[in-house]
C-alpha atoms as a printed R data frame, in Angstrom:
    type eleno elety resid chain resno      x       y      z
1   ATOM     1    CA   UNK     A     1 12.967 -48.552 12.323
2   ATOM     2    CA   UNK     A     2 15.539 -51.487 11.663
3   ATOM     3    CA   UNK     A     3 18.167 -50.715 14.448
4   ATOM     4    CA   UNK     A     4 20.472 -52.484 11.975
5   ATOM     5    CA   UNK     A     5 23.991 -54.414 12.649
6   ATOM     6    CA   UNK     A     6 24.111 -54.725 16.681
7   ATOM     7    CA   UNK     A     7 26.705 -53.390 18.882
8   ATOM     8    CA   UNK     A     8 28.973 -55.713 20.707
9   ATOM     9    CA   UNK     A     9 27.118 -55.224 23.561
10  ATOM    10    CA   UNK     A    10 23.246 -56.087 22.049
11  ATOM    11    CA   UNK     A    11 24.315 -59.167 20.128
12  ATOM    12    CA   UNK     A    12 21.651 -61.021 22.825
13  ATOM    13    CA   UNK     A    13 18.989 -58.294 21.994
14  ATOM    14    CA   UNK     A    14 19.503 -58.572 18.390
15  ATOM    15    CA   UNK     A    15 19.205 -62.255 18.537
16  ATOM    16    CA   UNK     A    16 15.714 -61.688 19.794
17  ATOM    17    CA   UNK     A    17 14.793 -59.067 17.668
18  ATOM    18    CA   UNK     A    18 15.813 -60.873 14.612
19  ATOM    19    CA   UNK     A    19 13.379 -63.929 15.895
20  ATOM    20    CA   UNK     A    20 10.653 -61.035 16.504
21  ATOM    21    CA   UNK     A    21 10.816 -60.276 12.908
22  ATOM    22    CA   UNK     A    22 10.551 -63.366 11.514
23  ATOM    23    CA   UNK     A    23  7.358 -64.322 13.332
24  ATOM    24    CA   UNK     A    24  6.147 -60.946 12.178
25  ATOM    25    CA   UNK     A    25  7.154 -61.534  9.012
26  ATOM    26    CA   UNK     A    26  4.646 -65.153  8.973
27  ATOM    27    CA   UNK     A    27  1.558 -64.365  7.088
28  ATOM    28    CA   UNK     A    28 -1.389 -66.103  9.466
29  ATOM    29    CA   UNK     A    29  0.238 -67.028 12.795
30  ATOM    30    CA   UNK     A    30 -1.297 -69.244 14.848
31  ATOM    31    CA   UNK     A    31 -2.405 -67.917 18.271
32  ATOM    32    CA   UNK     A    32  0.844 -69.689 20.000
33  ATOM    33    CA   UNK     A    33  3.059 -67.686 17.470
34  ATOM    34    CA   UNK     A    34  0.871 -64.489 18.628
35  ATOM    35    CA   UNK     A    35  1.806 -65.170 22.125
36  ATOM    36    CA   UNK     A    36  5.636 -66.182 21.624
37  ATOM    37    CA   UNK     A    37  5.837 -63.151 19.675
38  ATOM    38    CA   UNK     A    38  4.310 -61.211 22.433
39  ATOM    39    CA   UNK     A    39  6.668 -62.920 24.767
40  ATOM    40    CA   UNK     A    40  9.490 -61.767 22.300
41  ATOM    41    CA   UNK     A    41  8.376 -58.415 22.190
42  ATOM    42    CA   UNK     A    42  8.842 -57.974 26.173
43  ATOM    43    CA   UNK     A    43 11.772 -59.966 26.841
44  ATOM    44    CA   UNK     A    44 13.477 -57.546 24.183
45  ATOM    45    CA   UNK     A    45 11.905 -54.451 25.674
46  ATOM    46    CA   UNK     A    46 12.948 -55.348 28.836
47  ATOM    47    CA   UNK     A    47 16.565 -56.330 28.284
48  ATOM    48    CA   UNK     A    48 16.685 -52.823 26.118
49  ATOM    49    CA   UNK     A    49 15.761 -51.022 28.953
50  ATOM    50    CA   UNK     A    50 18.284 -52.684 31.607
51  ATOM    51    CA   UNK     A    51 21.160 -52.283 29.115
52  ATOM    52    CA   UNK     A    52 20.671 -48.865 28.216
53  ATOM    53    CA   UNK     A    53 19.960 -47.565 31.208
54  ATOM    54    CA   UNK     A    54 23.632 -48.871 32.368
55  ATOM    55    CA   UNK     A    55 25.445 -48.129 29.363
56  ATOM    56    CA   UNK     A    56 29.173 -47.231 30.462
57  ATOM    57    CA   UNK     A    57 30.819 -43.596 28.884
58  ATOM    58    CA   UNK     A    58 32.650 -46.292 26.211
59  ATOM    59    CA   UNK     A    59 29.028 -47.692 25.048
60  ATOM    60    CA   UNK     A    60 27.617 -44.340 25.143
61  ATOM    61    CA   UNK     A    61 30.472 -43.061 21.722
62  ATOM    62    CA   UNK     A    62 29.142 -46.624 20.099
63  ATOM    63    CA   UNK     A    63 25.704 -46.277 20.516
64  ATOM    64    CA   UNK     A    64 26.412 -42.201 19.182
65  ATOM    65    CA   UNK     A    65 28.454 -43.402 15.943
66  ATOM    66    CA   UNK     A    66 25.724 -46.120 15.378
67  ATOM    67    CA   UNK     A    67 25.365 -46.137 11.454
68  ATOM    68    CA   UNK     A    68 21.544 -45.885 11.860
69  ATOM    69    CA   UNK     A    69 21.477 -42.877 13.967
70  ATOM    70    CA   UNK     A    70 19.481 -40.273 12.901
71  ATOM    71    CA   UNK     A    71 22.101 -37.365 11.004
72  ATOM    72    CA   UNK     A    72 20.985 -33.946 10.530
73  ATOM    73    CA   UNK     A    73 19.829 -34.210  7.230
74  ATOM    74    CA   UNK     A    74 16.840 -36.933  8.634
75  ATOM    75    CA   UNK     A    75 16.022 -34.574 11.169
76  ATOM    76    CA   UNK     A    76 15.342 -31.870  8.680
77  ATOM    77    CA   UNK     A    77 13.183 -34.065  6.767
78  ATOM    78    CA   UNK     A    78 11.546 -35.505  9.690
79  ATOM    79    CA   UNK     A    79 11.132 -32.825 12.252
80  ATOM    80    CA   UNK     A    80 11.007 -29.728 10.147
81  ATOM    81    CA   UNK     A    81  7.508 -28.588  7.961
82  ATOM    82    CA   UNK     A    82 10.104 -27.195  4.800
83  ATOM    83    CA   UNK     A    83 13.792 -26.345  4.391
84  ATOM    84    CA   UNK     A    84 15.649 -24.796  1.794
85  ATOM    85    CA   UNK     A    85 19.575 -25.449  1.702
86  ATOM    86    CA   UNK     A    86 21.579 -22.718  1.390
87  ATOM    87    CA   UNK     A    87 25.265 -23.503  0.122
88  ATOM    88    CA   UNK     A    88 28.692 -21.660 -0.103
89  ATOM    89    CA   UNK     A    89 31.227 -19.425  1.636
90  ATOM    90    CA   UNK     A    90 31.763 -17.029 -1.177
91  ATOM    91    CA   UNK     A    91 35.758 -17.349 -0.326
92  ATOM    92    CA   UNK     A    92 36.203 -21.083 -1.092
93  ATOM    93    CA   UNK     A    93 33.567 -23.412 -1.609
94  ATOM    94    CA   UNK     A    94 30.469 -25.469 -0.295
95  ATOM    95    CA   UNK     A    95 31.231 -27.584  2.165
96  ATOM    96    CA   UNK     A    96 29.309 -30.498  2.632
97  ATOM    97    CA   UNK     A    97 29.841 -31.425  6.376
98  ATOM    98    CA   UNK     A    98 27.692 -28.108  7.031
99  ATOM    99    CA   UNK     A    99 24.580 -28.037  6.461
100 ATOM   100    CA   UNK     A   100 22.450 -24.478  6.399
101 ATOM   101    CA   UNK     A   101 19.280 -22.777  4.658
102 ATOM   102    CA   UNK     A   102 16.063 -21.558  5.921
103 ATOM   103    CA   UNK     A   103 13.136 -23.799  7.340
104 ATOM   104    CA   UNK     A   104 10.098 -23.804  9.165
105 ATOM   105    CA   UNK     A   105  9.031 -25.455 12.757
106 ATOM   106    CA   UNK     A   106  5.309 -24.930 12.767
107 ATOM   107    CA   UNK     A   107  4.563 -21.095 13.266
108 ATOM   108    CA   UNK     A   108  8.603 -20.710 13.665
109 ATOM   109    CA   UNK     A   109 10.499 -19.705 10.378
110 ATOM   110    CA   UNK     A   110 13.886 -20.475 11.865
111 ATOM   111    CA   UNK     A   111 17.860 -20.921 10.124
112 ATOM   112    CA   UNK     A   112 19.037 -23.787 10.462
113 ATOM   113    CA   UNK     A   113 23.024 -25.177 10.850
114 ATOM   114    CA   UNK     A   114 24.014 -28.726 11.111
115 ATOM   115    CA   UNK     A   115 27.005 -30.922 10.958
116 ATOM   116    CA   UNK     A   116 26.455 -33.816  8.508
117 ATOM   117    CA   UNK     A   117 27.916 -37.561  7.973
118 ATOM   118    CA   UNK     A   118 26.571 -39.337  5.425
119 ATOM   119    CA   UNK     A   119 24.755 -42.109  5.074
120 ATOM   120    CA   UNK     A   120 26.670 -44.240  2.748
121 ATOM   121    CA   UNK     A   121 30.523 -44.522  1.876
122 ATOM   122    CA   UNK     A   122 30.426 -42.058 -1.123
123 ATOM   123    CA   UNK     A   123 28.279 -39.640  1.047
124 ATOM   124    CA   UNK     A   124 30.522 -40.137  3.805
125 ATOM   125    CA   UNK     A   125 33.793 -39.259  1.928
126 ATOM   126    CA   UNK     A   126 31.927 -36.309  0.320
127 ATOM   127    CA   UNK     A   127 30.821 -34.673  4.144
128 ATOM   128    CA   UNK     A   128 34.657 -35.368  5.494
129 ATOM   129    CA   UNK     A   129 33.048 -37.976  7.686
130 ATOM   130    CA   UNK     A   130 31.155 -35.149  9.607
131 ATOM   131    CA   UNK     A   131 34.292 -32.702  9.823
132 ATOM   132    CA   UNK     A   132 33.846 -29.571  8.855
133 ATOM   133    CA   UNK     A   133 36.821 -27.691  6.796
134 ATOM   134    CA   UNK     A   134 37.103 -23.260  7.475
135 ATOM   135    CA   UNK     A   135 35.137 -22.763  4.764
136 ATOM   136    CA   UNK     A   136 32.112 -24.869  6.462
137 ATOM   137    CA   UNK     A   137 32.375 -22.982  9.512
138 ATOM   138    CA   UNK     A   138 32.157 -19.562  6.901
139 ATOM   139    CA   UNK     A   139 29.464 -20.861  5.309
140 ATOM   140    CA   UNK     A   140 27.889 -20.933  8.864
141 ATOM   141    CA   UNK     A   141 29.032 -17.687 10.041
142 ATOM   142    CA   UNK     A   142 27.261 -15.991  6.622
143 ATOM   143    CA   UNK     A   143 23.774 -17.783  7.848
144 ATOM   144    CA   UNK     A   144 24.462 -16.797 10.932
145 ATOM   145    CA   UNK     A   145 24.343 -12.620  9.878
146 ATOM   146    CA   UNK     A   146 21.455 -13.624  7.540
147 ATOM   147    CA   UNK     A   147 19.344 -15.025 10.675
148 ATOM   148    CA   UNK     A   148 20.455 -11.926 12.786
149 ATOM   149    CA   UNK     A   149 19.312  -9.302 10.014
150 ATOM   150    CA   UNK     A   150 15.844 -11.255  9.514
151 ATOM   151    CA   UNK     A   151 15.526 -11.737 12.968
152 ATOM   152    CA   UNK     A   152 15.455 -15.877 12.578
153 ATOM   153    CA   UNK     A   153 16.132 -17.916 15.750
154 ATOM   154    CA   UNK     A   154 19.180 -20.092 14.954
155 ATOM   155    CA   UNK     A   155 18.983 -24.077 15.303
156 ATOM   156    CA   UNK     A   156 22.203 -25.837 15.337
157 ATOM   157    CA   UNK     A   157 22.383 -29.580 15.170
158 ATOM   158    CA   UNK     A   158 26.120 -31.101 16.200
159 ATOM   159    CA   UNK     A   159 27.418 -34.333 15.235
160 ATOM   160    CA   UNK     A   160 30.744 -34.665 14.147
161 ATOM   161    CA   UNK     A   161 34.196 -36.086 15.707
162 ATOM   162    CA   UNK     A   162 35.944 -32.617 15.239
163 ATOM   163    CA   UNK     A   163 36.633 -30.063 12.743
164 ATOM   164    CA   UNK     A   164 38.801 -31.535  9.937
165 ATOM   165    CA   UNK     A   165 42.816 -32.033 10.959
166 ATOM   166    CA   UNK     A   166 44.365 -31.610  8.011
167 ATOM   167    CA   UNK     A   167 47.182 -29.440  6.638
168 ATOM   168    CA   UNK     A   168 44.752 -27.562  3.972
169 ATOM   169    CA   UNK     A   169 42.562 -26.656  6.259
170 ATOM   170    CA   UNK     A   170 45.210 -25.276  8.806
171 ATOM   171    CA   UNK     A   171 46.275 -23.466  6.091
172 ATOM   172    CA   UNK     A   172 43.272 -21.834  5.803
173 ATOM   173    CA   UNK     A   173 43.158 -21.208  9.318
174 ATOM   174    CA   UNK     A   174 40.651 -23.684 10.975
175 ATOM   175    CA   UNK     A   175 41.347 -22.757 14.383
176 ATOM   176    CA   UNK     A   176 40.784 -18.710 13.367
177 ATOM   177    CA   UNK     A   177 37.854 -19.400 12.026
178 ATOM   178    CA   UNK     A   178 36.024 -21.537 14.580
179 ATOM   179    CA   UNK     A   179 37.356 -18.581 17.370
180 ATOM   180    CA   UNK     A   180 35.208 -16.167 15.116
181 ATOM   181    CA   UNK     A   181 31.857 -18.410 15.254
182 ATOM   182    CA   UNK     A   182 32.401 -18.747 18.892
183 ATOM   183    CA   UNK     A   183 32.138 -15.595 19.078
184 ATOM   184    CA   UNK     A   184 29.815 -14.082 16.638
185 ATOM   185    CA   UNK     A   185 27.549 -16.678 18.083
186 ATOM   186    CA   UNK     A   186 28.424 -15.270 21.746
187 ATOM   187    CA   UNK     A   187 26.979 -12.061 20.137
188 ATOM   188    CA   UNK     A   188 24.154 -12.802 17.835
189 ATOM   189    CA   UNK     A   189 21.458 -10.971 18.311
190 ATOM   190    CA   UNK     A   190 18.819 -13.787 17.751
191 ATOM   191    CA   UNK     A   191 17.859 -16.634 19.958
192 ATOM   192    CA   UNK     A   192 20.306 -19.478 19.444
193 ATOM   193    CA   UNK     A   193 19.337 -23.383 20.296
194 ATOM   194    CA   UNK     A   194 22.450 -26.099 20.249
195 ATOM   195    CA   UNK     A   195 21.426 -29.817 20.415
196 ATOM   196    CA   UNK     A   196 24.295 -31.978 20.114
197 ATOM   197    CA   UNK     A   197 22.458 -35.069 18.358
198 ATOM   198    CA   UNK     A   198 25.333 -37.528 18.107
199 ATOM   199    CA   UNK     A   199 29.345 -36.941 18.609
200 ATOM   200    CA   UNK     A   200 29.722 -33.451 20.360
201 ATOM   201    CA   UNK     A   201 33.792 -33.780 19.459
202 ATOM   202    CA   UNK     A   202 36.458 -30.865 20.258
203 ATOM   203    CA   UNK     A   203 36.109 -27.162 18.429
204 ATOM   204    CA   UNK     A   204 34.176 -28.990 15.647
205 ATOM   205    CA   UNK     A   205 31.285 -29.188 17.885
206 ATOM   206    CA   UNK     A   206 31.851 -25.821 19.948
207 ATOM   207    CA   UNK     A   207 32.025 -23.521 16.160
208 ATOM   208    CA   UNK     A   208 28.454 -23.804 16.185
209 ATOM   209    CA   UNK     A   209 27.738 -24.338 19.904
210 ATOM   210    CA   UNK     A   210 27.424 -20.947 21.486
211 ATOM   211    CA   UNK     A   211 23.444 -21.004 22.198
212 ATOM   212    CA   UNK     A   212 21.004 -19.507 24.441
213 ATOM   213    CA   UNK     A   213 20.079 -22.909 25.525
214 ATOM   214    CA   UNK     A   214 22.488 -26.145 24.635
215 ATOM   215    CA   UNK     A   215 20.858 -29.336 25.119
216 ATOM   216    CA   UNK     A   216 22.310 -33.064 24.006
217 ATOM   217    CA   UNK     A   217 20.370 -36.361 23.139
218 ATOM   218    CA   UNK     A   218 20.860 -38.727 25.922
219 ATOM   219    CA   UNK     A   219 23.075 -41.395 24.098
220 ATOM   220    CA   UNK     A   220 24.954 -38.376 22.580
221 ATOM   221    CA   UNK     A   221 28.758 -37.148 24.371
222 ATOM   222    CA   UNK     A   222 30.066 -33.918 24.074
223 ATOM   223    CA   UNK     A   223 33.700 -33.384 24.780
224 ATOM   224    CA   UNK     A   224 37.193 -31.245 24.743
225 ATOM   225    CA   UNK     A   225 38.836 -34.380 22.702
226 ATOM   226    CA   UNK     A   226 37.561 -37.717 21.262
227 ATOM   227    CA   UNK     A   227 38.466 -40.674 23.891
228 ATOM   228    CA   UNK     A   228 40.824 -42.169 20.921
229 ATOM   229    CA   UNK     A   229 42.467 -38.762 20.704
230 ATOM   230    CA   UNK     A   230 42.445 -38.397 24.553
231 ATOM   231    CA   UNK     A   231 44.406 -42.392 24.621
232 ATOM   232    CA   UNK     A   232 46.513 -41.402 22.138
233 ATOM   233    CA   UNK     A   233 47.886 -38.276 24.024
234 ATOM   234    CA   UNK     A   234 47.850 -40.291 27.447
235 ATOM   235    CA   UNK     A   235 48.576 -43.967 26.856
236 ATOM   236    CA   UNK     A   236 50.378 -43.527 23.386
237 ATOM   237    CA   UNK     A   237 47.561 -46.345 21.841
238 ATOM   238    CA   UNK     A   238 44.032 -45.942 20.697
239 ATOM   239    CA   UNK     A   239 43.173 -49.341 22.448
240 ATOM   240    CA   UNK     A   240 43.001 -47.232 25.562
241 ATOM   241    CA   UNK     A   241 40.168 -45.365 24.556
242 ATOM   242    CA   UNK     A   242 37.537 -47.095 26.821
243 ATOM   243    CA   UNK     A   243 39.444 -45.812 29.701
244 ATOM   244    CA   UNK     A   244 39.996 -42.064 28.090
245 ATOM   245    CA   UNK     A   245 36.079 -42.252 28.331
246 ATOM   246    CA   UNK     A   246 35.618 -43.460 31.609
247 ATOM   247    CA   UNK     A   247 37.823 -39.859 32.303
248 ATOM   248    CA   UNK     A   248 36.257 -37.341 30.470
249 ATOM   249    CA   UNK     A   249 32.880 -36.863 31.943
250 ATOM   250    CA   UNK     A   250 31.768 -36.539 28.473
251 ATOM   251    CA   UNK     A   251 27.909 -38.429 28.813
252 ATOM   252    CA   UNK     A   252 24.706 -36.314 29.183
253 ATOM   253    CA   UNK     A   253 24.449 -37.101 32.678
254 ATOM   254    CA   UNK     A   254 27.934 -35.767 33.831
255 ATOM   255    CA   UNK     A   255 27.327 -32.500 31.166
256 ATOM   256    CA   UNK     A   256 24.278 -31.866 33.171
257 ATOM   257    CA   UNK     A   257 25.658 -32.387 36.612
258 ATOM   258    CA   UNK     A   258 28.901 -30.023 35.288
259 ATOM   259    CA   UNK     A   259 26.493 -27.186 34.313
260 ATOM   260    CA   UNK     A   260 28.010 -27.584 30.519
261 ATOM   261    CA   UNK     A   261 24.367 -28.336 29.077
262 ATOM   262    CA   UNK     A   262 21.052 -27.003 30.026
263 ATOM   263    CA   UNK     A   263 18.777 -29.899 28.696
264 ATOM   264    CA   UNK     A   264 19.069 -33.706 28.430
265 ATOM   265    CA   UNK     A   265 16.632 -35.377 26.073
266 ATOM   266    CA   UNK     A   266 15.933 -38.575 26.500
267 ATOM   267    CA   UNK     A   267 15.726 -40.844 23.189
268 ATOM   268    CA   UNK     A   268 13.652 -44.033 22.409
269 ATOM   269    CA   UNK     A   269 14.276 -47.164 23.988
270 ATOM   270    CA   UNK     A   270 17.269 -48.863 22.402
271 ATOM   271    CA   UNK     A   271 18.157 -45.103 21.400
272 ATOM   272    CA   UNK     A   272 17.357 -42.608 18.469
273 ATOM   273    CA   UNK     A   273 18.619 -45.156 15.797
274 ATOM   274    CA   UNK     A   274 15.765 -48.092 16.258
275 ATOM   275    CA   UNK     A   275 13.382 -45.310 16.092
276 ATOM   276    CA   UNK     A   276 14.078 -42.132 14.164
277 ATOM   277    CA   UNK     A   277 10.153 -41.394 14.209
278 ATOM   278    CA   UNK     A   278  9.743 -40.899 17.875
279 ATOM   279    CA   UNK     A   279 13.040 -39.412 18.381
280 ATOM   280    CA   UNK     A   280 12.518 -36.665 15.749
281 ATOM   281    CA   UNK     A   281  8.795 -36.223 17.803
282 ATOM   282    CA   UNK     A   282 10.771 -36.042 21.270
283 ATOM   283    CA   UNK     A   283 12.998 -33.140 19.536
284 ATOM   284    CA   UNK     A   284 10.707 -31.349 17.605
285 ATOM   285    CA   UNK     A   285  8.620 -31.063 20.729
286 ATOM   286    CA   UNK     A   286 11.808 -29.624 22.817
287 ATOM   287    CA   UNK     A   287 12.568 -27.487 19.994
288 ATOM   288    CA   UNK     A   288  9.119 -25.630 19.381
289 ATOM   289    CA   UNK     A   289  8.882 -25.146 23.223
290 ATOM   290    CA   UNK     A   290 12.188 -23.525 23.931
291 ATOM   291    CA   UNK     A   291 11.344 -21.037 21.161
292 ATOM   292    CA   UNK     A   292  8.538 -20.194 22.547
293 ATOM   293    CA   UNK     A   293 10.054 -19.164 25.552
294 ATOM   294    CA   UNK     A   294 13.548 -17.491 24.363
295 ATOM   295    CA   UNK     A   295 10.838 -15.561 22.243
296 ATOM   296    CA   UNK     A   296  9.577 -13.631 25.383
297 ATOM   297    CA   UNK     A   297 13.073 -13.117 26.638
298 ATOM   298    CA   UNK     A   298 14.237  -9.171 25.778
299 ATOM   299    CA   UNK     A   299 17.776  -9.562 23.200
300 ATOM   300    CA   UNK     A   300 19.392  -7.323 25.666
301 ATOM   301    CA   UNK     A   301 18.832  -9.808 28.203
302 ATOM   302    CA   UNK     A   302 18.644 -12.753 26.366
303 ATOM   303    CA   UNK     A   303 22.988 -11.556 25.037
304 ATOM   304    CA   UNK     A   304 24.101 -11.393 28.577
305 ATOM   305    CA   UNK     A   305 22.092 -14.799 29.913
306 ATOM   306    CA   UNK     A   306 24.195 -16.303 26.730
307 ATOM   307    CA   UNK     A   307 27.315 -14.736 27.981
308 ATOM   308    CA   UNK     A   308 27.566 -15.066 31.683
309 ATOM   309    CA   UNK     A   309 26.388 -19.230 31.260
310 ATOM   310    CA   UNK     A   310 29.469 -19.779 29.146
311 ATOM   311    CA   UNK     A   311 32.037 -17.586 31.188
312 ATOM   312    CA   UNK     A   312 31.015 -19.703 34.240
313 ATOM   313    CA   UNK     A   313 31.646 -23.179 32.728
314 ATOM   314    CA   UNK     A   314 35.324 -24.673 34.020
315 ATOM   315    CA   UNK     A   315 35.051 -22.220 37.347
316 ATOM   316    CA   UNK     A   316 36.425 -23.960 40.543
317 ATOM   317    CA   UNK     A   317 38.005 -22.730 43.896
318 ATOM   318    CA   UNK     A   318 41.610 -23.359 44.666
319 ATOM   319    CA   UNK     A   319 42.112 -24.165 48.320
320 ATOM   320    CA   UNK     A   320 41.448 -26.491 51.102
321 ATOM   321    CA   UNK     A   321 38.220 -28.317 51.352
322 ATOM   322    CA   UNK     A   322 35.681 -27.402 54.532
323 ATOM   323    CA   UNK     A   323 35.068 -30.579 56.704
């Protein structure tokens, strides 16, 4: 997979993997070209691997926003045997920055739920940019009944920046609404799986991310606010966003740490955008596995596991700290 325009921090790396595929591109190389471009190969591999593995909480959102990253719709075409969309609220309309229907993860008939960006401009402007309005989150809520009644485990896929701000979807009361998935999900009487796959942003991301088990990509965040939100509250400016996410603990190391998700799973080298292939492999193979084993659990049990992880999140002790 092309990995595209670089971000500010790769311009080096794409530098070399623009010279890669220009020797690769040469019909009979020589065998000096096979061995620069073997030489290209690992000196690219290698700087991939030192950069990513020190990305800071700032180069973490980039590398989650990249333009190649794999959306939910890829996934579903990619990870998933069939799907078949299933659109509308029956109150308002179809929203496009929710994606839901039926599919099938090898013996696993499963519903599935997924923010969604867009590829292009148009698409883009027709999914909101990835921010759901109240009717997306009732389209979800009307799968999520339909999954409980034919006893379908629930996938949910999260990428988006936050539910949509604006005044027509206040009016029809987007913070309501995302309260009631919360906690229909808190309830469902299914098994639930959560991956957050790209931006994990506000009560966008938390509508559909009550789950049984929660896990996020490894380049992915998940947080209360976006960092330019968070520097726009705190330092008045956007431009302080770096900083915002050097605050909020948002990366998949500090949400494992905090207890917030259960699973981190690692992408490709470079991350999920230069190889959507191996990354869709990596979460297929996480997502057939944790099936299998909420699929043993009793519902009874499986309701009040759901319950007690979330009530514990946020917990701390107010007092003096023990030498």
């Amino acid at each position: 997979m092309d990995a595209g325009p670089g971000l500010e921090f790769e311009r080096e790396i794409v530098k070399l993997e623009n010279q890669v595929g220009e020797l690769e591109r040469v019909a009979d190389r020589s065998a000096a070209q096979e061995a620069d471009l073997r030489e290209l190969r690992q000196t690219v591999n290698e700087q991939l691997r030192e950069v990513y593995s020190h990305l800071t909480p700032w180069q973490t959102v980039q590398v989650s926003r990249h333009q190649n990253r794999p959306y939910t719709r890829d996934y579903l075409q990619l990870v998933f045997d069939d799907f078949v969309e299933l659109h509308g609220d029956k109150h308002f309309g179809d929203d496009r920055a929710m994606l839901t229907g039926f599919a099938k993860l090898d013996r696993f008939k499963v519903m599935m739920i997924g923010h969604q960006k867009g590829r292009t401009y148009k698409e883009r402007a027709a999914c909101h940019f990835g921010c759901a309005h109240p009717e997306g989150y009732r389209k979800a809520m009307r799968k999520m009944a339909m999954a409980e009644k034919y006893k379908l485990p629930l996938i949910c896929f999260i990428d988006t920046p936050g539910a949509y701000p604006g005044i027509g979807a206040e009016e029809r009361g987007q913070a309501q609404v995302i309260a009631e998935s919360m906690f229909k999900m808190s309830r469902l009487r299914t098994p639930v799986i959560c991956v957050v796959i790209g931006e994990g942003g506000s009560g966008g991301a938390l509508g559909i991310g009550v789950g049984d088990r929660v896990a996020v990509l490894k380049n992915a965040y998940y947080s209360v606010i976006s960092p330019e939100g968070c520097a726009g509250i705190l330092w008045k400016s956007h431009q302080y966003a770096p900083n915002a996410a050097d605050s909020l603990r948002f990366t998949s190391g500090d949400l494992k740490k905090l207890g917030v998700v259960d699973d981190v799973i690692d992408e490709p080298l470079g991350g999920a955008h230069r190889d959507h292939h191996q990354m869709a492999s990596r979460l297929k193979t996480y997502l057939s596995r944790t099936l299998a084993e909420l699929e043993a659990i009793p519902m009874d049990e499986l309701i009040e596991s759901r319950y007690k992880k979330f009530r514990k999140m946020g917990v701390y002790l107010d007092g003096a700290v023990e030498a």
